[in-house]
N, C-alpha and C positions, 0 to 999 in steps of 0.2 A: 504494500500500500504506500503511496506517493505521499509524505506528510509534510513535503517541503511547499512553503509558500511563498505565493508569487512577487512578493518583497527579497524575499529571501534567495530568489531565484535570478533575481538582479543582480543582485549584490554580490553573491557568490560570482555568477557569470562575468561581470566586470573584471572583477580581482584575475578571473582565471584570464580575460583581454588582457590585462597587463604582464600578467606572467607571460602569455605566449607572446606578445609583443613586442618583450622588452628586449635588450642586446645584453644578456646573462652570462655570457663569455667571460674571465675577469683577465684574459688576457688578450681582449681586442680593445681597439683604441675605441670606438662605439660601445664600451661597457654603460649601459645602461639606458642607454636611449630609448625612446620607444616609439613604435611606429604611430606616422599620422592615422591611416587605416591598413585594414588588415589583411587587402585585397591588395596591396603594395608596400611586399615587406621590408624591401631596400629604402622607403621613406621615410625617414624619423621628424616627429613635430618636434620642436624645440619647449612648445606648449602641451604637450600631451608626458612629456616629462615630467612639467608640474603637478600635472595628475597623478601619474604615478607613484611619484614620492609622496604624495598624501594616499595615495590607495594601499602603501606599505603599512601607515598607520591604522588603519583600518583593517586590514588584513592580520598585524598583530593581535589588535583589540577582537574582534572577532576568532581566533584560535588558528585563523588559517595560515597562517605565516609564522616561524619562530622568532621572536626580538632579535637574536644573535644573526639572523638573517637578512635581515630589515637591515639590519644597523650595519652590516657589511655591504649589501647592497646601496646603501643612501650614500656612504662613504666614498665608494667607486665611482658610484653617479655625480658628487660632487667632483671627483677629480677629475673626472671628463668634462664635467662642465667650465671647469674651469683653466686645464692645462690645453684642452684639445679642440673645445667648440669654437668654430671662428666669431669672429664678433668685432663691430666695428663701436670707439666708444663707450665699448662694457657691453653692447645692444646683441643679442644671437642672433644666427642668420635662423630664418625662422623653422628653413629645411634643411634637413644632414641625413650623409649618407649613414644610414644606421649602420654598417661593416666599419666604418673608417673615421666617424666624426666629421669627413669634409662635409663644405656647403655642398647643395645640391643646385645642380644650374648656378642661374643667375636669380635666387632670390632673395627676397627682400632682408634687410636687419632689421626686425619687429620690435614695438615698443612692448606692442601688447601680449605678443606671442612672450617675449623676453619676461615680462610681468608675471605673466600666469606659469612661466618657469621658477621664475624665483617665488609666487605666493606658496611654491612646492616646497622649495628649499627652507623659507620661514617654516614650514610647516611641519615640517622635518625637527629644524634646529631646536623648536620648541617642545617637540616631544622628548625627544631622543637626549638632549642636555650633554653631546659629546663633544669633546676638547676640538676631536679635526672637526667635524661639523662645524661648530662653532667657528672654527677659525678659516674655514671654507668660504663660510656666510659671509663673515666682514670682508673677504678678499676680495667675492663676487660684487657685493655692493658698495665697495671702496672704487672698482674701476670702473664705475658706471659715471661717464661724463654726462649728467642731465644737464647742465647748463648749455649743451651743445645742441642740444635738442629744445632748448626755447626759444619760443616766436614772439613777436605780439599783433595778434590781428585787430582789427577793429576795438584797440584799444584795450586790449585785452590780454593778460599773459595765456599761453597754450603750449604745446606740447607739438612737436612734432609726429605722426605717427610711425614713420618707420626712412630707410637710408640704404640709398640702392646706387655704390659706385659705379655701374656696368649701364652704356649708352642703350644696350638691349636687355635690359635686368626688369625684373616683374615689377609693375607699376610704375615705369618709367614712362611719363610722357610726354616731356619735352627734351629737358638736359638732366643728369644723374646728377643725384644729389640726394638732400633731404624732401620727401614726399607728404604731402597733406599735412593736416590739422587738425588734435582733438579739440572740435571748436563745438561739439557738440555734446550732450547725454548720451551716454551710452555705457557699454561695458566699460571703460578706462578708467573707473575709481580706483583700483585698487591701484595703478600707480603713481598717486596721488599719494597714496597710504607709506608706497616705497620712497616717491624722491621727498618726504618729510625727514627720511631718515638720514640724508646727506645735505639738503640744502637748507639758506639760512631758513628758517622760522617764518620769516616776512614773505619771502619768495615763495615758499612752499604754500603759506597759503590765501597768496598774490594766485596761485599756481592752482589751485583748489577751486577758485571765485573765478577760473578765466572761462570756463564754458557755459555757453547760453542755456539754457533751459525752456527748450519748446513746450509748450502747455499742450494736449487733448483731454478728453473725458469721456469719462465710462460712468453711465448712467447718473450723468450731473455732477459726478467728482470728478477731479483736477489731476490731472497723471502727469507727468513729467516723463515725454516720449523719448526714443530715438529714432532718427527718419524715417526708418523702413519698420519700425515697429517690431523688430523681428524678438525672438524671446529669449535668445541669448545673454543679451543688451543688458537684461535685469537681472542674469542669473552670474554670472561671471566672479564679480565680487563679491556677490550674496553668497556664493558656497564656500566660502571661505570666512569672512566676518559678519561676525552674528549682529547684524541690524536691527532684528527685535532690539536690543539690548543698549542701542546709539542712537541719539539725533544728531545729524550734523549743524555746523555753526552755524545756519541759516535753520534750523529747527525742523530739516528734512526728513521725513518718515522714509526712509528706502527701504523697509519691509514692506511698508502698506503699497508702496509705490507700484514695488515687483507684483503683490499681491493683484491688486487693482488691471495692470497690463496680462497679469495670466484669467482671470477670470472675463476679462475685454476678448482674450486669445477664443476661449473655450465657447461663449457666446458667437464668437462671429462665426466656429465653425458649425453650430449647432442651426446658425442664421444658413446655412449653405446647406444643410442636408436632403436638401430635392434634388439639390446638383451633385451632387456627389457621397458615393454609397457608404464610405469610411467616417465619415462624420456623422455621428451621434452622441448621445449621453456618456455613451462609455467608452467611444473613441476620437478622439481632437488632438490639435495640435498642429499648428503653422508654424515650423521655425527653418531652420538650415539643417544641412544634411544632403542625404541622398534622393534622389528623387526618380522617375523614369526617363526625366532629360538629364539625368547626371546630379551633380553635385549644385545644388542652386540657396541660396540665404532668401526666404522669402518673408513674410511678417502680413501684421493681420493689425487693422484700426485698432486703439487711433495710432495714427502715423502722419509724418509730410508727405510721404510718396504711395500714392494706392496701390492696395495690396493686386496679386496677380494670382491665385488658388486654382491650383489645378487638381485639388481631391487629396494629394500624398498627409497622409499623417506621418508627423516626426512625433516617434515613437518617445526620446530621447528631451527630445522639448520639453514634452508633455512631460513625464517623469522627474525631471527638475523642478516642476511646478511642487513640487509634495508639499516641504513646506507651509507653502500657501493657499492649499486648496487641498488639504491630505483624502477628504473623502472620495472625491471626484477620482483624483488619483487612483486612490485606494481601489475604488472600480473600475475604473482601467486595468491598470495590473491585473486582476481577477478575471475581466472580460478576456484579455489581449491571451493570456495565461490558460484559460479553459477552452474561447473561444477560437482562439485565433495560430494555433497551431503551426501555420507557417510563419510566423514573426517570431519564432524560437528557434536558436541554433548554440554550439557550446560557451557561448559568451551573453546568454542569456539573449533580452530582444535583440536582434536585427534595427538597423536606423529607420525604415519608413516602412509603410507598403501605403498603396492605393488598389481600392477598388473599382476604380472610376475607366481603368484601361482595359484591354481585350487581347487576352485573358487579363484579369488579376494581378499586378505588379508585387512583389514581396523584395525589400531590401534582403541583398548577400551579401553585405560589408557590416562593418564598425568604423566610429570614427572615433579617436583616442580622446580628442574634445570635447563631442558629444556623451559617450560611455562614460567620460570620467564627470564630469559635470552632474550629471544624472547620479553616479554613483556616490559623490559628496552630498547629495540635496536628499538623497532618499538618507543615508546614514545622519545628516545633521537632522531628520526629521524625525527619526529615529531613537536616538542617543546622544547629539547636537556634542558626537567627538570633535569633528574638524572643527566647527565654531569654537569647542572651549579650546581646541590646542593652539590655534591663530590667533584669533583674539584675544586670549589672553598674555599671549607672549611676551615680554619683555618689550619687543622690538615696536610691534602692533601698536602697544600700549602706548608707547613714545612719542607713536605717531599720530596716534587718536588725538593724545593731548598737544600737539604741534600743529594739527589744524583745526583745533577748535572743538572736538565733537564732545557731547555732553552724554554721561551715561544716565538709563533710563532706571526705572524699578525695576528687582527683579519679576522674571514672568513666573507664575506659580505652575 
């Protein structure tokens, strides 16, 4: 008899994505990397890294992993990351050859890819309380030239988003160089949280107050959007620092925020179910991922840019919502789990399927992004590990209080 449940069933399967993922060799120069997806295992994310190293902790906590394991693995990882990953500025190239550590192609040096590496590495440091770690940590974030990556637009401090030397290098469209601006909401809080810990005080949160904040609403309340509305946007730093638990210096709810844009998500696709068969009560979900034209970032009102829905549920999206909508979820997973038979394979769900195409589309990938996101948001909704081990960190905490955030009461 089957007594395993369909929480449980994620969770586990994620952990087991990263084991098979990861570059476990400890004498290859790619010691620990892990792939972007899993249908291209020569590609390592430089952010799906950062997943991993929090998915060790969870993996301890849970039984499935040994501490002594973890702790040799995190170590490794660190020294890859830090003797071997190229990187321009402190910033990683966002793609490495998982066998070798080089860059892959010509792509980008990410801020944000580089971010969600290092909220790994915090996340790590603070569990684990070991000497090299520790002294990994400050090396990592001693060489990060943030002042190189400041702008000011429209009167505004910002961030660069990413650094691309090569005249044909990904997202080059005029001359190489530094590329766009977080001049917007979206996922890039959490390096807010990072360059507090190296720049002045004033500047960091000069640095904090530079992006505009577009207003929509959901059923009369006030969201604080990102362009394309996609669900990532809100989950990025939330799987990591416990926002229940902060206002920021402007008295910003970004739990309720996230909350508010995933119940917007779940409505608009419940708004769409005569068009398309995958949307119901107990399956939704518009985000990024795989799709049956491939890999596409889509998003659902409110937004600046209208949404384009072509039926695919991201599996992973949705699951990240826990959180903030655990029942909904919670039926899901049970739906997706009894009913839906091809969205399971040995890393638990698959990223999308659509019923809307002829035959039936079922995702055959993972994406280390997606799987690991999902997997932090079910586990903090859970047993709210990853939140107490980041947030409370030493480091976090520094930071909290260097831009201003106030803590809230605890939640009972």
């Amino acid at each position: 008899m089957d007594t395993t449940t369909p929480i449980t069933f994620e969770i586990e399967g994620a952990i087991t994505f990263f084991r098979a993922g990861t570059n476990l060799d400890p004498s290859s120069p790619g010691y620990g990397l892990t792939v972007d997806a899993i249908h291209r295992p020569q590609i390592a994310s430089i952010a799906s890294v950062g997943f991993a190293l929090s998915a060790w902790v969870i993996a301890v906590e849970r039984g499935l992993m040994r501490y002594a394991d973890a702790l040799h693995l995190t170590r490794g990882t660190l020294r890859t990351l830090y003797e071997r990953v190229p990187h321009q500025y402190g910033f990683f190239a966002h793609f490495l050859d998982r066998a070798t550590a080089a860059r892959w192609g010509h792509c980008e040096y990410s801020t944000i890819d580089t971010g969600l590496c290092l909220n790994g590495v915090l996340t790590a440091a603070a569990y684990f309380r070991d000497a090299e770690i520790e002294e990994l940590t400050e090396r990592l974030l001693d060489r990060i030239d943030w002042n190189a990556f400041l702008a000011e637009r429209d009167g505004h401090l910002v961030l660069r988003m990413s650094y691309n030397p090569d005249a044909d290098g990904d997202y080059v469209t005029d001359t190489p160089g530094f590329i766009s601006f977080w001049d917007m909401a979206a996922e890039q809080k959490l390096l807010y949280l990072q360059a507090a810990l190296r720049l002045p005080p004033v500047t960091a949160r000069a640095l904090y107050q530079g992006f505009r904040s577009d207003i929509g609403y959901y059923q009369g309340q006030p969201v604080i959007i990102n362009p394309g509305g996609t669900l990532f946007a809100y989950q990025y730093t939330e799987a990591w620092l416990d926002t229940r638990s902060y206002r920021d210096p402007d008295g910003i709810d970004w739990f309720r925020n996230a909350q508010l844009a995933a119940l917007a998500n779940r409505d608009y696709c419940l708004s769409l179910r005569d068009r398309f068969g995958a949307y119901h009560e107990r399956s939704w979900g518009i985000g990024c991922g795989d799709t049956p034209r491939g890999y596409v970032v889509a998003g659902a009102p409110p937004a600046l840019i209208p949404p384009e829905p072509d039926g695919t549920v991201s599996i992973s999206n949705a699951l990240s919502c826990m959180p903030y909508m655990p029942d909904a979820v919670l039926d899901m997973l049970d739906y997706l789990y009894h009913k839906q038979p091809d969205t399971q394979g040995p890393y638990g769900f698959y990223d999308a399927y659509n019923l809307s195409t002829n035959p039936p589309w079922y995702s055959r990938t993972v994406y280390g992004i997606n799987k690991g996101c999902a997997l932090l948001m079910l586990e903090n909704a859970c047993t709210g590990l990853i939140w107490d081990v980041y947030t409370s960190g030493s480091r976090i905490q520094h930071a909290l209080n260097v831009l201003g955030f106030t803590r809230q009461p605890s939640i009972a």
